[in-house]
C-alpha positions as CSV (number, residue, x, y, z in Angstrom):
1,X,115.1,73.4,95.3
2,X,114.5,77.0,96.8
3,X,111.9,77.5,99.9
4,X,110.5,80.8,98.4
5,X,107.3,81.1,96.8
6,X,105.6,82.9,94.4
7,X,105.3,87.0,95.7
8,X,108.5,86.2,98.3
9,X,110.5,89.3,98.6
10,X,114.4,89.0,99.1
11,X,117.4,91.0,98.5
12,X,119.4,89.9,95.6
13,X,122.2,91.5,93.3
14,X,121.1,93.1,90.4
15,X,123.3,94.5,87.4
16,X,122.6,97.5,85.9
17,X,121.0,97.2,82.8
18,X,124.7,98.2,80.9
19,X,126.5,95.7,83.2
20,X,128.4,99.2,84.7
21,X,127.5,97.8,88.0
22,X,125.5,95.8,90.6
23,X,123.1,97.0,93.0
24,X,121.6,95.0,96.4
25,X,117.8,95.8,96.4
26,X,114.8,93.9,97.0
27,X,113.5,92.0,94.1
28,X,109.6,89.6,93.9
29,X,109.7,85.9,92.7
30,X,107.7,85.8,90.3
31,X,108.0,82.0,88.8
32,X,105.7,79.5,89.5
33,X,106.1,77.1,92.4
34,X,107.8,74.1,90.4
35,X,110.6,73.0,91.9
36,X,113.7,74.4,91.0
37,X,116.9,75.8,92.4
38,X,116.3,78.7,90.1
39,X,113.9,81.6,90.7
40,X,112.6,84.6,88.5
41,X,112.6,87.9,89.6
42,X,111.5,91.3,89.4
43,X,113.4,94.1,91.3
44,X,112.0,96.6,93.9
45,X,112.9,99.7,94.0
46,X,111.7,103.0,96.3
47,X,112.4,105.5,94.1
48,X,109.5,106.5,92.5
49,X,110.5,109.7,90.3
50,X,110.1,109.2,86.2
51,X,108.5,105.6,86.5
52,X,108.6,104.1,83.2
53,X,106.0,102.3,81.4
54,X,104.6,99.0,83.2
55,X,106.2,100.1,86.5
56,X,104.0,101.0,89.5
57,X,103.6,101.5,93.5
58,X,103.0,98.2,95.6
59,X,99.8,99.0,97.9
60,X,101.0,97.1,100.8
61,X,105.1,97.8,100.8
62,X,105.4,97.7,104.4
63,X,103.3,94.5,105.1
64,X,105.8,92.7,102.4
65,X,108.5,94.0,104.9
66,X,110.2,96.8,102.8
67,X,111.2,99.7,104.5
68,X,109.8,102.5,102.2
69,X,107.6,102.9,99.7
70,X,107.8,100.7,97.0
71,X,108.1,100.0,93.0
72,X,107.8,96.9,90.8
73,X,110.1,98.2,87.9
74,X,110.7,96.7,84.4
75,X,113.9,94.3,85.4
76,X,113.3,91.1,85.4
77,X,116.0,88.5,86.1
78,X,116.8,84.9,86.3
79,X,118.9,83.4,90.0
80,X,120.1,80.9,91.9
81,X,117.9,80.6,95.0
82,X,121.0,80.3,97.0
83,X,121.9,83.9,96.1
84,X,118.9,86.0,98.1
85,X,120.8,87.1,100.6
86,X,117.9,87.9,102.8
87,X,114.3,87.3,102.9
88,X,112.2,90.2,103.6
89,X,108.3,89.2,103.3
90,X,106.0,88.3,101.2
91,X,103.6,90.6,98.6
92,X,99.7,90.4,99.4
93,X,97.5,89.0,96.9
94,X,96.5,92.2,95.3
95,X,100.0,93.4,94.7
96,X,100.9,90.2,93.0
97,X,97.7,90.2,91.1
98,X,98.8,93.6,89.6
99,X,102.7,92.3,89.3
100,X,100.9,89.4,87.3
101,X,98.8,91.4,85.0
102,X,102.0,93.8,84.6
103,X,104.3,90.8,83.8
104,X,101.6,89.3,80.7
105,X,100.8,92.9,79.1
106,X,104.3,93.5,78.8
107,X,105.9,89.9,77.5
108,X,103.7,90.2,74.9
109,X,102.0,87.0,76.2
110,X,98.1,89.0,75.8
111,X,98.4,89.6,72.6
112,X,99.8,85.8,71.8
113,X,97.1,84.8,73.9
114,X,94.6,86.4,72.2
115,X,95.8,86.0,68.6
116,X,95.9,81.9,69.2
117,X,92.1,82.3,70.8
118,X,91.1,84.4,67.9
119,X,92.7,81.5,65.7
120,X,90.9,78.3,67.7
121,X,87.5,80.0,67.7
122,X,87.9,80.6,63.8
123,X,89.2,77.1,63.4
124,X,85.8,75.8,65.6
125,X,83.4,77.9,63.4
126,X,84.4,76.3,60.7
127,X,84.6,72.3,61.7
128,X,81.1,73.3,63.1
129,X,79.7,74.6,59.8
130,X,81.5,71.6,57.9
């Protein structure tokens, strides 16, 4: 089971996203705390030229111990916990609250969410007017 919790930063390898290469950079845990020797990640990165959709500046970069400005981008991976190399910090609440929101809107997960509570409140209407 890993020691790092939800909004941990580390440095990890990453592979680019045509498996050319790897990269060390700082990447978030983003799964819940269950335990688990695996974590999910999102990687850091601090350049901040041509952000693409979904990707955006962490408020408090320094105080999660990165060393320059900071961006959440779209990468999200799957590791061993074993493999973080070294723990940097930790995100405050409001940069994981904006990680969070990031993470749902583009999985898809809002619109699932809303389709299945569009479906139970049509399926309570009608066992109330039965």
């Amino acid at each position: 089971m890993t020691g790092y919790k939800r909004g941990a930063i580390g440095l990890l390898t990453f592979s680019f996203s045509d498996q050319s290469s790897v990269k060390i950079r700082p990447a978030v845990v983003v799964s819940p705390d269950y335990p688990s020797d695996d974590l999910l990640v999102v990687a850091v990165t601090s350049v901040g030229d041509g952000l693409r959709p979904g990707e955006f500046a962490f408020q408090f970069w320094r105080e999660a111990g990165l060393i320059h400005p900071s961006f959440a981008k779209r990468a999200i991976a799957s590791a061993a916990g074993n493999l973080v190399r070294k723990p940097l910090g930790q995100l405050r609440e409001s940069d994981l609250v904006k990680l969070d929101a990031r993470l749902v809107s583009d999985s898809g997960c809002e619109t699932g969410l809303k389709r299945f509570q569009a479906l139970r409140q049509s399926q309570f209407s009608r066992a109330v007017v039965q």
